[in-house]
C-alpha positions as CSV (number, residue, x, y, z in Angstrom):
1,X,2.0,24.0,14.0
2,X,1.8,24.7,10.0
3,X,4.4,27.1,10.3
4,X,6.6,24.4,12.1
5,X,5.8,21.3,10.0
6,X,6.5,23.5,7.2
7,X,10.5,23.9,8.7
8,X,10.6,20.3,9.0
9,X,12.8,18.6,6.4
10,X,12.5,15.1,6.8
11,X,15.7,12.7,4.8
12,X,15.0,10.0,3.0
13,X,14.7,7.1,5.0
14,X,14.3,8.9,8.1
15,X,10.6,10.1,10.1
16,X,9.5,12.7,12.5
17,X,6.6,11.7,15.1
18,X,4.5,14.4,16.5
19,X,1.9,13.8,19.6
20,X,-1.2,14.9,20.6
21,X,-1.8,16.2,17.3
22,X,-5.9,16.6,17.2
23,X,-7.7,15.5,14.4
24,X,-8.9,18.4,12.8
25,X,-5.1,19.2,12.9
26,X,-4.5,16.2,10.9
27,X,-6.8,17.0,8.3
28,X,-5.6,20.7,8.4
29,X,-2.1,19.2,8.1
30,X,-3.0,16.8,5.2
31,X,-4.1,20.0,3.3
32,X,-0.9,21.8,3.9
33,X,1.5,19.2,2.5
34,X,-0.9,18.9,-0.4
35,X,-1.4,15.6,-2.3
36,X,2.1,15.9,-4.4
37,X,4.6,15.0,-2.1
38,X,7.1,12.5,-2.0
39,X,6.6,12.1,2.1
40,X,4.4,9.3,3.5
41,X,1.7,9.8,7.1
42,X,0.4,7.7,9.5
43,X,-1.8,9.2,12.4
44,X,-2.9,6.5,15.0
45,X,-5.1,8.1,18.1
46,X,-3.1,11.5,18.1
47,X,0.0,10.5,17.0
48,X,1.2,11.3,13.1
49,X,4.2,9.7,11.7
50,X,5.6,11.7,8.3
51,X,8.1,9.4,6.4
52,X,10.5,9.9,3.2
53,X,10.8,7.0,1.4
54,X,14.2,6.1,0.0
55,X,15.1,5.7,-3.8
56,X,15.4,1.9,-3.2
57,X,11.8,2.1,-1.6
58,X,10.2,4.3,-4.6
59,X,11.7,1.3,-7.4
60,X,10.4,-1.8,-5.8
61,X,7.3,-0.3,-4.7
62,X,7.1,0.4,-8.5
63,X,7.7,-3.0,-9.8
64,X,5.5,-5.2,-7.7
65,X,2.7,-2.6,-8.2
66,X,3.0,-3.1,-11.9
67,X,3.2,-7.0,-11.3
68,X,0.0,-7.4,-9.6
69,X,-1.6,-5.0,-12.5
70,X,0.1,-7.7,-14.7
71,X,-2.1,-10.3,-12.9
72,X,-4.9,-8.6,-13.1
73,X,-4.7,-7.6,-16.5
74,X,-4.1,-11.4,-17.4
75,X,-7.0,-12.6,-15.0
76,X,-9.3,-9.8,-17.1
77,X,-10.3,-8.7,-13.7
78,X,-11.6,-4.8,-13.7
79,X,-9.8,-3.2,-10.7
80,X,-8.6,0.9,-9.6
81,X,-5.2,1.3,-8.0
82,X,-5.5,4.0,-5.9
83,X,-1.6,4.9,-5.1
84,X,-1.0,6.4,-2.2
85,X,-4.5,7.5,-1.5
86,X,-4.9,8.6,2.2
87,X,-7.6,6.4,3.9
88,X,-8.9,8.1,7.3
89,X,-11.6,7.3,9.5
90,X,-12.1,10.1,12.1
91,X,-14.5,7.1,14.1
92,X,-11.4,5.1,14.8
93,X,-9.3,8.6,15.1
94,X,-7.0,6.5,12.5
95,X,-5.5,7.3,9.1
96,X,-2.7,5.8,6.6
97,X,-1.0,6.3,3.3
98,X,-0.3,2.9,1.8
99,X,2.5,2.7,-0.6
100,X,-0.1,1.2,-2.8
101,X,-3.5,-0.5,-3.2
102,X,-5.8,-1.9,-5.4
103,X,-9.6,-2.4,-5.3
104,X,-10.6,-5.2,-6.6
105,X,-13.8,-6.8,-5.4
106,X,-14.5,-3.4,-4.2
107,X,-14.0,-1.6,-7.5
108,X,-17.4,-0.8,-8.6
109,X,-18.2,0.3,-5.6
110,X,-15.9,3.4,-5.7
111,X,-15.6,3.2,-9.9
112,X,-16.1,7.2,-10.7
113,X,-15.7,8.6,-7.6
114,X,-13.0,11.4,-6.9
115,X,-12.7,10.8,-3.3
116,X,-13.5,8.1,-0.6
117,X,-14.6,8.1,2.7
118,X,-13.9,5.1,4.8
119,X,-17.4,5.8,6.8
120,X,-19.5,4.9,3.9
121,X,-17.3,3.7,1.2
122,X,-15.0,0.0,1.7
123,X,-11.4,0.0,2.5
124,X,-9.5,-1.6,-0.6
125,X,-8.9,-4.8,-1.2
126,X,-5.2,-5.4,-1.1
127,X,-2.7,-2.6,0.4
128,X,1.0,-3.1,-0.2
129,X,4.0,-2.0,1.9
130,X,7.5,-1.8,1.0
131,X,9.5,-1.9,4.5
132,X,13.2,-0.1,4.0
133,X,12.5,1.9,6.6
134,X,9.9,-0.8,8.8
135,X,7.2,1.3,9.3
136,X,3.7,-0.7,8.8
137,X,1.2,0.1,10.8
138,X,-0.8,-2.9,11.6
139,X,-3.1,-1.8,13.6
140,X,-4.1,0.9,11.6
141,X,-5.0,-1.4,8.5
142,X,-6.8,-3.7,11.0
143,X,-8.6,-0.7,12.0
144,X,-9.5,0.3,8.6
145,X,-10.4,-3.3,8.0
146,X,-8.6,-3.8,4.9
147,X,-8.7,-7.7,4.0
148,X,-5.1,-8.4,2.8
149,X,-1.9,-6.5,3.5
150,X,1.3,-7.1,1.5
151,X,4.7,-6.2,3.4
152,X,7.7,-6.4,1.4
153,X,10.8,-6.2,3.4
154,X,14.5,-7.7,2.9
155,X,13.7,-9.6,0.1
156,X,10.8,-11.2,1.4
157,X,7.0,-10.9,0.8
158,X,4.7,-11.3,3.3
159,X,0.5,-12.0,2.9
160,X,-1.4,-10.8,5.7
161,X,-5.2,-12.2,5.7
162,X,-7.5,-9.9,8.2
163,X,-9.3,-13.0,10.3
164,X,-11.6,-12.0,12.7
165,X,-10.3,-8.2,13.0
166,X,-6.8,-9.6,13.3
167,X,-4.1,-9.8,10.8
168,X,-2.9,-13.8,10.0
169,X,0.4,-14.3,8.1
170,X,-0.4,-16.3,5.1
171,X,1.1,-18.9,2.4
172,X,-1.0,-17.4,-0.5
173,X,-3.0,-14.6,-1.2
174,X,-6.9,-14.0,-0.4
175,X,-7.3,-12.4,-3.8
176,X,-5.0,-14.5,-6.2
177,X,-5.1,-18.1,-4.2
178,X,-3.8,-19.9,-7.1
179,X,-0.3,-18.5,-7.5
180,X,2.5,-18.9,-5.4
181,X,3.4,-14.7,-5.2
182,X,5.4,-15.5,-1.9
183,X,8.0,-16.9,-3.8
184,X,7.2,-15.3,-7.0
185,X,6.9,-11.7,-6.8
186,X,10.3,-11.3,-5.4
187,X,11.9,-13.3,-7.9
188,X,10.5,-11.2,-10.4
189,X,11.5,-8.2,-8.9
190,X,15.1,-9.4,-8.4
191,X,14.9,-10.4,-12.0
192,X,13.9,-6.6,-13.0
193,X,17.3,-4.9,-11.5
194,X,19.0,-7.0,-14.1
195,X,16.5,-7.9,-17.0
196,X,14.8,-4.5,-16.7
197,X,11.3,-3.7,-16.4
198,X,9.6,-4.8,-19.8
199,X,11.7,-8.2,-20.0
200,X,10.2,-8.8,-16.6
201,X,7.1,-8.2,-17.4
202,X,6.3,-10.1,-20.1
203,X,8.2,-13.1,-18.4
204,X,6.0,-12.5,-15.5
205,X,3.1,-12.7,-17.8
206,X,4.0,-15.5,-19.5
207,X,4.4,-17.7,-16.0
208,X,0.8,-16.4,-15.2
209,X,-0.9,-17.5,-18.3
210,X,1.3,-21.3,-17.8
211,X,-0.3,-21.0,-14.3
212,X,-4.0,-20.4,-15.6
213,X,-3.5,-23.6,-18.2
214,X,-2.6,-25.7,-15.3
């Protein structure tokens, strides 16, 4: 199978599925296309989903990362943003790759360590997907228990609040209830393809500390 995987070339914006792939062939896999790739996975109960993000996918991904740092920064809340970290649990034969996440609460729970393991150490906080190419997984984060999943898609941001092991679409966020970031964060990140990045920023910064005084 190495040899084959290492044949496939996957465009971006496009995936390749391969079934009944074991999980000890997932982890083997993992290995093989090393941590330094531009190519995102997904394995759900024998199935793994490789992905390459487009350009498009890469910038906005980029932005609202740096936005909610910007929150957090301004909130003087300590948190670890993890990237594309893979999160597996071989209990629930399930693994993903966000596009990003942050622990928050979490943090000094897993502050130091150099690698996590889902059995023992908590899922993070807040995972984010950008959807160009629609390809959340619900039911793996659900599995993985991770309270509050962002999906960005068309233009639109949507909160996802895990309530009684099932995902709820929500109008704010479990982790930064006092700003309206449905509305918000993609106006900023609009606001970036013709501002540019540091403009944005600091205006985005400057709306949170207006929020805070309110």
């Amino acid at each position: 199978m190495l040899l084959e995987l290492k044949r496939i070339q996957v465009p971006p914006g496009q995936r390749v599925l391969l079934k009944d792939v074991t999980w000890q062939e997932f982890k083997t896999i993992l290995e093989d296309l090393g941590e330094h790739r531009a190519a995102r996975i997904a394995y759900d109960s024998g199935i793994l989903e490789i992905m390459a993000p487009l350009p498009e996918h890469e910038y906005d991904k980029e932005i609202i990362s740096d936005l909610v740092k910007a929150l957090l920064e301004e909130l003087d809340i300590e948190f670890r943003c993890l990237g594309s970290t893979t999160f597996k649990n071989q209990a629930m034969a399930q693994g993903i790759e966000p596009d990003q996440c942050f622990y928050i609460q979490h943090e000094s729970k897993i502050r130091g360590k150099k690698r996590l393991d889902l059995t023992v150490d908590p899922p993070p906080n807040l995972a984010l997907e950008v959807d160009i190419t629609s390809r959340t997984h619900l039911n793996i984060y659900q599995a993985l228990k991770v309270p509050e999943l962002w999906r960005f898609e068309k233009g639109k941001l949507q909160i996802n609040i895990l309530q009684n092991g099932i995902y709820v679409e929500s109008q704010e966020s479990l982790n930064f209830p006092r700003f309206a970031l449905r509305e918000v964060i993609p106006q900023y990140l609009e606001r970036s393809t013709t501002a540019g990045r540091n403009a944005t920023l600091k205006a985005f910064r400057l709306w949170v500390r207006q929020q805070m005084q309110q």
